[in-house]
C-alpha positions as a Markdown table, in Angstrom:
| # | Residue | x | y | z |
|---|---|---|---|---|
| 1 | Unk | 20.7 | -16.7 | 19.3 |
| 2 | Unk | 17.9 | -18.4 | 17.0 |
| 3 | Unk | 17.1 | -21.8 | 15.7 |
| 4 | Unk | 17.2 | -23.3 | 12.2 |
| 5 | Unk | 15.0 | -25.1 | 11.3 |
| 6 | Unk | 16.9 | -28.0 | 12.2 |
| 7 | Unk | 16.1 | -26.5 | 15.9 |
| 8 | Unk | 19.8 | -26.1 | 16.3 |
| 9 | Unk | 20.6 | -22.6 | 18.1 |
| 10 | Unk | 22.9 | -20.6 | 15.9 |
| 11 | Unk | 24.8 | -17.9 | 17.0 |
| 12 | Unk | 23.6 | -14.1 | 15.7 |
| 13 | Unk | 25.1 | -11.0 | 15.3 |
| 14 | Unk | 23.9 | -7.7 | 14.2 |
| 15 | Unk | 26.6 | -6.2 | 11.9 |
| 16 | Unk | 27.4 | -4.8 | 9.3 |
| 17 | Unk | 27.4 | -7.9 | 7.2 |
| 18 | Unk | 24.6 | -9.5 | 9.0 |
| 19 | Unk | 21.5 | -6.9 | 8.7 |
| 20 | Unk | 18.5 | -9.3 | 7.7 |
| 21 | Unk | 17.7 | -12.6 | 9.3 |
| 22 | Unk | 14.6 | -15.1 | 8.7 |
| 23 | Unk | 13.4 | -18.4 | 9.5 |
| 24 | Unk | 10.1 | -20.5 | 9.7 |
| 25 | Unk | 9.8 | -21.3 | 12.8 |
| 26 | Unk | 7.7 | -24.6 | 13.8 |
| 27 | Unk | 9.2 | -24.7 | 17.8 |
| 28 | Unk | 6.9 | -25.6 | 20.1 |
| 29 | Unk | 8.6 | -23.9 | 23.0 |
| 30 | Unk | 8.3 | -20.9 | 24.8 |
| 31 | Unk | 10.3 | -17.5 | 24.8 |
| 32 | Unk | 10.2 | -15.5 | 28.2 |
| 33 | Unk | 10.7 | -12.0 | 28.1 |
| 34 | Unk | 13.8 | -10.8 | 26.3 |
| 35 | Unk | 14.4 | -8.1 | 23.7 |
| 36 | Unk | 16.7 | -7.1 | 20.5 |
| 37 | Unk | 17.9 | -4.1 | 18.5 |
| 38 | Unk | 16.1 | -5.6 | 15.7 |
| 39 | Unk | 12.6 | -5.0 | 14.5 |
| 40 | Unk | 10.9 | -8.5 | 14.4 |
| 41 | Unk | 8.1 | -9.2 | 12.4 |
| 42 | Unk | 5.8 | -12.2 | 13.0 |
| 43 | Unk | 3.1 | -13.8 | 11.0 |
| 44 | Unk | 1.7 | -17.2 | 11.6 |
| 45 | Unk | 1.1 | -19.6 | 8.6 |
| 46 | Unk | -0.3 | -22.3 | 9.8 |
| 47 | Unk | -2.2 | -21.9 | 13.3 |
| 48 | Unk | -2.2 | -19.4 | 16.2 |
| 49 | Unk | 0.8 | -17.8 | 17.9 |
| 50 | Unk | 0.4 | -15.3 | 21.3 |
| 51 | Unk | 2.9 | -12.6 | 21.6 |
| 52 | Unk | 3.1 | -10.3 | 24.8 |
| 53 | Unk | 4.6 | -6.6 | 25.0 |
| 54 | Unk | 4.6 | -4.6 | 28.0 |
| 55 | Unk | 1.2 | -3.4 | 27.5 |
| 56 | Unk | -0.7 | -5.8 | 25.1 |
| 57 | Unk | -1.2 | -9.3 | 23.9 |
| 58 | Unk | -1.5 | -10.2 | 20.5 |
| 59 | Unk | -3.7 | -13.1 | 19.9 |
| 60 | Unk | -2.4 | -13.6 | 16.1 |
| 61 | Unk | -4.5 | -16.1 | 13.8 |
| 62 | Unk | -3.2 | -17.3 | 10.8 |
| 63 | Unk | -1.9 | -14.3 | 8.2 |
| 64 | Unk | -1.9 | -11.6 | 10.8 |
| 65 | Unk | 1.2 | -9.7 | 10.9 |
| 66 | Unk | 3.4 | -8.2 | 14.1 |
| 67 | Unk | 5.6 | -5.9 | 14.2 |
| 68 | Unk | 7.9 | -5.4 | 17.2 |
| 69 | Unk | 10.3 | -2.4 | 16.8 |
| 70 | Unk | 13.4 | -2.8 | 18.3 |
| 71 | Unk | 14.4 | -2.6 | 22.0 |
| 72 | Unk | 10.7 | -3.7 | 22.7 |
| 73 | Unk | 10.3 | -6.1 | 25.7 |
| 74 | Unk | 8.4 | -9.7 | 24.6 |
| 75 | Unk | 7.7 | -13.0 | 25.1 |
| 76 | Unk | 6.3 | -15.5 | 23.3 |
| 77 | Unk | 3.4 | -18.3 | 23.9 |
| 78 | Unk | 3.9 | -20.9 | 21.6 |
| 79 | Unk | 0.9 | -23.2 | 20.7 |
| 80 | Unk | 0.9 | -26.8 | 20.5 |
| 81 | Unk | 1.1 | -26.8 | 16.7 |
| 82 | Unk | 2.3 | -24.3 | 14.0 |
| 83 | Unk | 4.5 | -22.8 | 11.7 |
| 84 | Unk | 5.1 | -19.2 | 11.3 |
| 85 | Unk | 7.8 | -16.8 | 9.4 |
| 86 | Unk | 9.7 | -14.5 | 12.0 |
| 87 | Unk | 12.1 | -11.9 | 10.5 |
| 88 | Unk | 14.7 | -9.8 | 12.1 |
| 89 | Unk | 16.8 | -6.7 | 10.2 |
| 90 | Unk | 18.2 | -3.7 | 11.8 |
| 91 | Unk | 16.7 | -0.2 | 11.4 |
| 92 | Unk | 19.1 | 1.0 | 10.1 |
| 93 | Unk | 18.7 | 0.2 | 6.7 |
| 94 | Unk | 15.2 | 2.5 | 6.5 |
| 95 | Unk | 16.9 | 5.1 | 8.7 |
| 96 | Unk | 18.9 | 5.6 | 5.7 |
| 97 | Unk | 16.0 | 6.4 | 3.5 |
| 98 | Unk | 15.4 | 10.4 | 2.7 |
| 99 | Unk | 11.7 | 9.7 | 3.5 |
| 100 | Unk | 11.4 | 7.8 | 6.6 |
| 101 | Unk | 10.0 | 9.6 | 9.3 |
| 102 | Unk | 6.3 | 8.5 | 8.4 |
| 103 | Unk | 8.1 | 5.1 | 8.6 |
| 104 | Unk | 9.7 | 6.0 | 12.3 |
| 105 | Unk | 6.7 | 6.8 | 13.7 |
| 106 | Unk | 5.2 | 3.6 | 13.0 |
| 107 | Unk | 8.5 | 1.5 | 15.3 |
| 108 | Unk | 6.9 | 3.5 | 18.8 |
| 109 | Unk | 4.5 | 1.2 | 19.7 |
| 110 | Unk | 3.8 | -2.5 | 18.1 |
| 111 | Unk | 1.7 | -2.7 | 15.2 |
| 112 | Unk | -0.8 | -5.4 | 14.0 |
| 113 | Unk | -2.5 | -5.6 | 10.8 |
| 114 | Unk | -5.2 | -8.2 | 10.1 |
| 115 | Unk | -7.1 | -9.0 | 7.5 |
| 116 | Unk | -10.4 | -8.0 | 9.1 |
| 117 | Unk | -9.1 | -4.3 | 9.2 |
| 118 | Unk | -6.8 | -3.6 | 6.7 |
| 119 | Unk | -7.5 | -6.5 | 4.3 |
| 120 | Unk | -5.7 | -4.7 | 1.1 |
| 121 | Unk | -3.1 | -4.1 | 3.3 |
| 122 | Unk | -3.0 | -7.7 | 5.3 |
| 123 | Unk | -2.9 | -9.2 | 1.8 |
| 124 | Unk | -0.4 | -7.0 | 0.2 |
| 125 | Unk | 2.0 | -7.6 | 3.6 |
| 126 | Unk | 1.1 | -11.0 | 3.5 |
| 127 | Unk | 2.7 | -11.6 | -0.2 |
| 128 | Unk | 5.6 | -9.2 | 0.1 |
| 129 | Unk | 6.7 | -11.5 | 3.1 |
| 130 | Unk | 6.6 | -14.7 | 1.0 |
| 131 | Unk | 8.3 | -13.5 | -1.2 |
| 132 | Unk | 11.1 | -12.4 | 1.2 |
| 133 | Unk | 11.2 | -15.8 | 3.0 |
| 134 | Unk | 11.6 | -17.3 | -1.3 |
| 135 | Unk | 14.4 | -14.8 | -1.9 |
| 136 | Unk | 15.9 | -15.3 | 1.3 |
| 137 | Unk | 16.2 | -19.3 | 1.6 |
| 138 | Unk | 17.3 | -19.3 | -2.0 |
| 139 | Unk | 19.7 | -16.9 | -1.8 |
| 140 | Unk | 20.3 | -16.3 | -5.7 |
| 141 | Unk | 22.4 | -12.9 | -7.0 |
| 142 | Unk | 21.1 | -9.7 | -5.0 |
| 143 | Unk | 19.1 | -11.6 | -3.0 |
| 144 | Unk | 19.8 | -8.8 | -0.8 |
| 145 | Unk | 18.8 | -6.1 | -2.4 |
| 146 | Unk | 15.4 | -7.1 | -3.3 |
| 147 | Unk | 14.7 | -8.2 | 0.1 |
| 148 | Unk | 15.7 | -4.5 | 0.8 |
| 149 | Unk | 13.6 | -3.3 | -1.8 |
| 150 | Unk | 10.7 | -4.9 | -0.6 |
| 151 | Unk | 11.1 | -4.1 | 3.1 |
| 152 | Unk | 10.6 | -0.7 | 2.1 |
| 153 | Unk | 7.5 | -1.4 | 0.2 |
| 154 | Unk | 6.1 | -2.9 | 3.2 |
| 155 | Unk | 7.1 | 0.2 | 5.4 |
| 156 | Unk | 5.4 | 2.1 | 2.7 |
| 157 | Unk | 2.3 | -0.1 | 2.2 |
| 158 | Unk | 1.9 | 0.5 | 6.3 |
| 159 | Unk | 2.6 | 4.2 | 6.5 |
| 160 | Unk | 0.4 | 5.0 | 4.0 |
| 161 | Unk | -2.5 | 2.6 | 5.4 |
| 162 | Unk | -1.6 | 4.1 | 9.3 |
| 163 | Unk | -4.6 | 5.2 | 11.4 |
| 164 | Unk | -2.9 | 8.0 | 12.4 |
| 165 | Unk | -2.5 | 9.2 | 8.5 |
| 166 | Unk | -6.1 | 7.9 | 7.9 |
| 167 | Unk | -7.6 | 10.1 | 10.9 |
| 168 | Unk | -4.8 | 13.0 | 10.8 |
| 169 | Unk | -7.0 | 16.6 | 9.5 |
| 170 | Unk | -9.8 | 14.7 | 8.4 |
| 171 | Unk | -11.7 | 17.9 | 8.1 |
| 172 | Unk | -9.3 | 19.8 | 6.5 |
| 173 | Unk | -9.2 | 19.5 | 2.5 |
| 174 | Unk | -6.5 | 17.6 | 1.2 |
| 175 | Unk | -4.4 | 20.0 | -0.1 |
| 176 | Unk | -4.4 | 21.6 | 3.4 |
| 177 | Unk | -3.9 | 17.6 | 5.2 |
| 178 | Unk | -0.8 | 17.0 | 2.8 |
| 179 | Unk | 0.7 | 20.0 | 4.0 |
| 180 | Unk | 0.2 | 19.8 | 7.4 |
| 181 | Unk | 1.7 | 16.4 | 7.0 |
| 182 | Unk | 5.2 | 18.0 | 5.2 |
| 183 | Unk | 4.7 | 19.8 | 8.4 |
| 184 | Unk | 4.7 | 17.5 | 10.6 |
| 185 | Unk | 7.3 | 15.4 | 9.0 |
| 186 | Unk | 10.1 | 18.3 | 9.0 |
| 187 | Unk | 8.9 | 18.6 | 12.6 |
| 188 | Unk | 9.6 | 15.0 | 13.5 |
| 189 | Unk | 13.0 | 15.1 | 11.8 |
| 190 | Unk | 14.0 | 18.0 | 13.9 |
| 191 | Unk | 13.1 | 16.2 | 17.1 |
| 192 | Unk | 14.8 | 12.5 | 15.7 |
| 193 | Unk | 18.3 | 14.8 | 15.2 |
| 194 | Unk | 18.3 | 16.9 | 18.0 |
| 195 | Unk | 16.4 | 15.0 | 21.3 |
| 196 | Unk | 19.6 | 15.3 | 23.0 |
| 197 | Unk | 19.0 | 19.4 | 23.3 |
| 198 | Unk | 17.0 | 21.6 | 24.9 |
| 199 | Unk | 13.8 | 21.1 | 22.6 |
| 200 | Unk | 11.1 | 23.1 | 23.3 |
| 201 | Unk | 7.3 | 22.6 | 22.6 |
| 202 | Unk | 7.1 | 26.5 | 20.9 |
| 203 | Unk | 10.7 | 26.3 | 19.5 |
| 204 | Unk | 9.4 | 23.3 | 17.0 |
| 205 | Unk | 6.2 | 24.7 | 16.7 |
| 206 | Unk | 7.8 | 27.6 | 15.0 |
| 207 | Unk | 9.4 | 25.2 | 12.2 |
| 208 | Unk | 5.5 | 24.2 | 11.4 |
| 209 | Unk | 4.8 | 28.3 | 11.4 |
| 210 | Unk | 2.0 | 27.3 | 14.2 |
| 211 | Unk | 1.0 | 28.3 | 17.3 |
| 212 | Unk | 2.2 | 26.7 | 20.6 |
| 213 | Unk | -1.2 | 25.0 | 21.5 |
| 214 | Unk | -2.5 | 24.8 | 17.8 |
| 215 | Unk | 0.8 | 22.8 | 17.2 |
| 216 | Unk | 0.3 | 20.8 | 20.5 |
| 217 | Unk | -3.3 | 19.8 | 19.9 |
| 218 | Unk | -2.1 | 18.8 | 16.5 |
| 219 | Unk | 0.8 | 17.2 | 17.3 |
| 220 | Unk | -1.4 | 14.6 | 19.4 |
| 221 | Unk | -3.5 | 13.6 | 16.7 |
| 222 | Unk | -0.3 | 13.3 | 14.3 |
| 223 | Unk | 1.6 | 11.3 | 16.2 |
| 224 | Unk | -1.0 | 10.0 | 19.0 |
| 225 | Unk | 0.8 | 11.0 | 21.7 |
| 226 | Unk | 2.0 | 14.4 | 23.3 |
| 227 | Unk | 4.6 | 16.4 | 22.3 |
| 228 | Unk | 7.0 | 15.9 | 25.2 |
| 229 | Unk | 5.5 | 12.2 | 25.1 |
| 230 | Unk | 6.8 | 11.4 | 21.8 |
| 231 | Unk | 10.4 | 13.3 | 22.8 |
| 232 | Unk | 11.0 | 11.0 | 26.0 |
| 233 | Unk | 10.3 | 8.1 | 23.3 |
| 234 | Unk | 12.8 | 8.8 | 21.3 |
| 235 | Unk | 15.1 | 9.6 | 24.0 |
| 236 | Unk | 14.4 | 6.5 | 26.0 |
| 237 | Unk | 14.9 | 4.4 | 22.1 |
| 238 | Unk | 18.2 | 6.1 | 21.7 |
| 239 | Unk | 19.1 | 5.3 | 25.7 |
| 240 | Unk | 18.5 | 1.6 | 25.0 |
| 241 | Unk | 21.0 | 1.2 | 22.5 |
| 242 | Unk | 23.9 | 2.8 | 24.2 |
| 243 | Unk | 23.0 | 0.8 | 27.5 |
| 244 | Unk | 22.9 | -2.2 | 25.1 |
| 245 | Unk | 25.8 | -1.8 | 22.6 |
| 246 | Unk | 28.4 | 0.5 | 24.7 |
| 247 | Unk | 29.7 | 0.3 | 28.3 |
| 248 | Unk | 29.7 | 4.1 | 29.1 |
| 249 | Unk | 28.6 | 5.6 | 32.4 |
| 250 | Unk | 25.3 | 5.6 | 32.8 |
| 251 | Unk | 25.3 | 9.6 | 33.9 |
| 252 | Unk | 27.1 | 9.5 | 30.1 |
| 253 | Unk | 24.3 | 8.2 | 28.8 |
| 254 | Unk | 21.8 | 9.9 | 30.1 |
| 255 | Unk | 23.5 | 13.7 | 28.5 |
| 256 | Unk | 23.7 | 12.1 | 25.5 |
| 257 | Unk | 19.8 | 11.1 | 25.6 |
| 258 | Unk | 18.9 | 14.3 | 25.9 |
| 259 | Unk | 18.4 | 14.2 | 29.6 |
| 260 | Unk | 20.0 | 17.0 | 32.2 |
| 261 | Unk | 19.2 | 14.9 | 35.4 |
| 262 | Unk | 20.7 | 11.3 | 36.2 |
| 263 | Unk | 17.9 | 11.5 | 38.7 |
| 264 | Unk | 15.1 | 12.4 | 35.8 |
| 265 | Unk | 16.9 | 9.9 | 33.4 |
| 266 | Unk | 16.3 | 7.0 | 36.2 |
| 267 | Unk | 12.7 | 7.9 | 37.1 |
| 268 | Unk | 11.9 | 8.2 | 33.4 |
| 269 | Unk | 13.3 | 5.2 | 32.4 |
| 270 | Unk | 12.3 | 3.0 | 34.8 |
| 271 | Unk | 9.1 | 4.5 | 34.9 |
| 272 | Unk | 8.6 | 3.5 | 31.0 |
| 273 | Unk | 10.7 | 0.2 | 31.2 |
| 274 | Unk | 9.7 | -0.7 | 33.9 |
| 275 | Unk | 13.8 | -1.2 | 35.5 |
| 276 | Unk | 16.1 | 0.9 | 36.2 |
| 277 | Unk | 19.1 | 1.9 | 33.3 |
| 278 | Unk | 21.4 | -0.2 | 35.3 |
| 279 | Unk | 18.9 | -3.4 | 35.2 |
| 280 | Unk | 18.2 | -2.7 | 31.8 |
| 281 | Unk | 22.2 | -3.0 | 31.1 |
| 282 | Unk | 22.4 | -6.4 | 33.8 |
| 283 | Unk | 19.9 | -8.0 | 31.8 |
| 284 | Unk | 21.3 | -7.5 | 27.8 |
| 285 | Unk | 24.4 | -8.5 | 29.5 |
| 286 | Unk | 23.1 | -11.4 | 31.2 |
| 287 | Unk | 21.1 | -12.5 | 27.8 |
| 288 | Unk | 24.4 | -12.0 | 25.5 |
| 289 | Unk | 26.5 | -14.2 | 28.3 |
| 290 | Unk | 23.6 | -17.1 | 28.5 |
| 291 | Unk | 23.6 | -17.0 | 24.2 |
| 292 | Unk | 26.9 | -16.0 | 23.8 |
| 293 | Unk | 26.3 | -13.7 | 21.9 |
């Protein structure tokens, strides 16, 4: 469920036919912790706006941007005054893309880009989403596919601008750092289509031609995070949507994750969720029966 901007909850559903939503939001109230398959990005137009994830608050001041990949756990602490533009679409539409894995990477953790650190960036984001929110509300022939078109610049505009690109090699020429970087990327997409087996660190080191601790020192500073780290993520991302958008056995679930263990599967989750798969399921439930949804 969102409001219009009437305030008026409407009903929402991620299909097929409804892939992008967006609204300025000027509500005043509060929205506890909840979570949705879509990314959400946020950026205040006029005043302040506090999100909080698991681990973080973001503080966000006017023409900061937000974006919460999807199955992340929020709330939001509305100010007293404000307007900002919040817009939902499903993944799905980049996952579709050829060249996305630089764009994956990105939808692990929340990202934030301000003006005082990225200000090309931050201004470029900034415009692109304006002129998303003009296309949208007017709604004139393939509407659609320039929003599209301009999601994926904005994917691209942050991918290119990523700390983790901007820091990846940095003493190696750049001939050497784009390579590594094809290397990386085929290494990612071997992981994003086959979690669910028995990856091994050395078995996708081999795809990169390195070493099993060359490839796991440089897999860290790739993708900030360890090898087996990055694996469980994407197993625990794919876990959330069958928990959320199928009724299968939860032991089902877990083999299809990628997991051999229910037990494993249950201390991993809950250990990165922070509830148990079962909980997990209780509560989307419990949030589709309150909206209706």
């Amino acid at each position: 469920m969102i409001k219009n901007l009437d305030g008026i909850f409407e009903k929402v559903e991620y299909n097929e036919n409804t892939l992008i939503l967006l609204y300025k939001n000027k509500e005043m109230e509060n929205y506890p912790d909840h979570w949705h398959n879509a990314v959400e990005i946020i950026m205040p137009v006029e005043g302040n706006y506090s999100v909080e994830t698991c681990d973080e608050r973001f503080n966000l001041k006017e023409g900061d941007i937000l974006i919460v990949p999807p199955g992340e756990l929020h709330k939001i602490n509305s100010p007293s005054e404000g307007t900002r533009i919040i817009l939902q679409f499903d993944m799905s539409l980049l996952n579709k893309l050829k060249d996305t894995t630089n764009i994956l990477h990105l939808m692990l953790m929340p990202q934030v880009i301000t003006f005082d650190k990225s200000p090309v960036s931050q201004r470029a984001l900034k415009n692109i989403l304006f002129e998303i929110s003009d296309e949208y509300f007017k709604k004139q022939d393939f509407y659609e596919t320039i929003i599209f078109s301009k999601l994926v610049e904005m994917f691209v505009i942050m991918a290119r601008d990523s700390k983790v690109l901007d820091t990846l090699l940095v003493d190696y020429k750049t001939v050497k750092r784009k390579e590594y970087i094809q290397k990386f990327n085929l290494c990612l997409n071997h992981i994003n289509n086959f979690y669910n087996s028995d990856l091994k660190l050395e078995d996708v080191a081999k795809i990169a031609s390195f070493s099993k601790f060359h490839f796991e020192r440089l897999f860290k500073q790739f993708a900030n995070r360890s090898f087996y780290e990055y694996l469980i993520s994407v197993r625990i991302r794919n876990a959330e949507v069958l928990l959320s958008t199928s009724s299968i056995p939860i032991t089902e679930v877990a083999m299809e994750s990628g997991f051999n263990s229910i037990s494993t599967f249950n201390r991993v989750f809950k250990e990165i969720e922070g509830l148990t798969p079962s909980e997990f399921r209780n509560r989307y439930m419990d949030v589709r029966d309150k909206w209706g949804v």
